[in-house]
C-alpha positions as CSV (number, residue, x, y, z in Angstrom):
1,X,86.1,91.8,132.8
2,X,83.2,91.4,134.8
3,X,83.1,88.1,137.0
4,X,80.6,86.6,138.8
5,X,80.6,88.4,142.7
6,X,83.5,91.0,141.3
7,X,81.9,94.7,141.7
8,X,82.0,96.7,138.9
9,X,82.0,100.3,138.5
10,X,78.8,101.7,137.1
11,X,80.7,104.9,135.4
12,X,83.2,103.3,134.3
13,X,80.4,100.8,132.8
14,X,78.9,103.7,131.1
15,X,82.2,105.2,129.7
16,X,83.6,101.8,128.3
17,X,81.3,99.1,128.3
18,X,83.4,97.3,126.6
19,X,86.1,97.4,128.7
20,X,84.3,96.0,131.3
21,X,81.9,93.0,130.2
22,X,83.1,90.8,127.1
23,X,79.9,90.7,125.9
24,X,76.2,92.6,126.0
25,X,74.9,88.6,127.8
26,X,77.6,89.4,130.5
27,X,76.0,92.9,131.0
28,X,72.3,91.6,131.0
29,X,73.6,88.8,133.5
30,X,75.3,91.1,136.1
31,X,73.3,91.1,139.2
32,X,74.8,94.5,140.3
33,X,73.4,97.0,137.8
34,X,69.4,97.8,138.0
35,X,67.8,97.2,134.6
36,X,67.9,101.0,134.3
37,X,71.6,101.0,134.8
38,X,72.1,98.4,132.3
39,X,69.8,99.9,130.1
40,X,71.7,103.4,130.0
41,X,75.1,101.2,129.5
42,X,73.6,99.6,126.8
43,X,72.6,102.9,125.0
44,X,75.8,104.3,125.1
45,X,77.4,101.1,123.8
46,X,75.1,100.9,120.8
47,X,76.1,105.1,120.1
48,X,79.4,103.7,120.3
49,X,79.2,101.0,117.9
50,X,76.9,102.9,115.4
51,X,79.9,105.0,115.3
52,X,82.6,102.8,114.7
53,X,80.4,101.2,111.8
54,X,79.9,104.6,110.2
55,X,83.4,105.5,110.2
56,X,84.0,102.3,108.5
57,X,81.4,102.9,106.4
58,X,83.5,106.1,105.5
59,X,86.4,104.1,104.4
60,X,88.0,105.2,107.8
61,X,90.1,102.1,108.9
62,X,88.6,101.4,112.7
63,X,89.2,98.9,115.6
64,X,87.2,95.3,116.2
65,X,83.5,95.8,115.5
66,X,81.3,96.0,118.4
67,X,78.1,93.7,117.3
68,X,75.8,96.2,117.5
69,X,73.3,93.5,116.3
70,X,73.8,91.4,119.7
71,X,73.8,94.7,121.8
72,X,70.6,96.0,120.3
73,X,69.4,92.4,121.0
74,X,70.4,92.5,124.4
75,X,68.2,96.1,124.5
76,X,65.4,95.4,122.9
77,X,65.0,92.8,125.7
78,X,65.8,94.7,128.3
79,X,64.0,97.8,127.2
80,X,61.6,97.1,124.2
81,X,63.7,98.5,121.3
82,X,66.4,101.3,120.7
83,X,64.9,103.9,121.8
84,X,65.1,106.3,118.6
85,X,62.9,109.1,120.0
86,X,65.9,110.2,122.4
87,X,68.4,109.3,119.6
88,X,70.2,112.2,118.3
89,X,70.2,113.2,114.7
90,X,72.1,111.4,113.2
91,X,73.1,108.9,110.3
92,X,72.3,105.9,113.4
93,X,69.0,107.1,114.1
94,X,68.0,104.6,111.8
95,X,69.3,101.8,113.8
């Protein structure tokens, strides 16, 4: 998890947010990503947990939720919104 002067790794950031920061505030806090950076990292966690909560939605039995809700938060701050124009087609377009 991140820490306060530990570097993290910016791709492994993107692949598995999660797995780095325990939170989307920890992310937006980090002083070693660009806004850009955490922007992108943010994106791919929101794919991420849009996923998880459609699979559930299917009845498919999946793994902690994400709080999409508090990352999208985190986003819009960052960024203005979800950015639904360079969403794919999907069932979480309408995020």
């Amino acid at each position: 998890m991140a820490g306060g002067k530990e570097e993290i790794d910016l791709e492994q950031a993107k692949l598995d947010p999660e797995a780095v920061f325990s939170s989307p505030e920890q992310l937006r806090s980090y002083p070693g990503f660009t806004r850009e950076q955490k922007i992108e990292i943010l994106r791919s966690w929101a794919y991420e947990a849009s996923e998880i909560a459609v699979a559930e939605e299917e009845g498919m039995i999946g793994r902690e939720p994400l709080h999409l809700a508090e990352i999208l938060s985190v986003l819009h701050d960052l960024n203005g919104g979800y950015d639904v124009e360079h969403s794919p087609p999907t069932k979480q377009q309408g995020v």
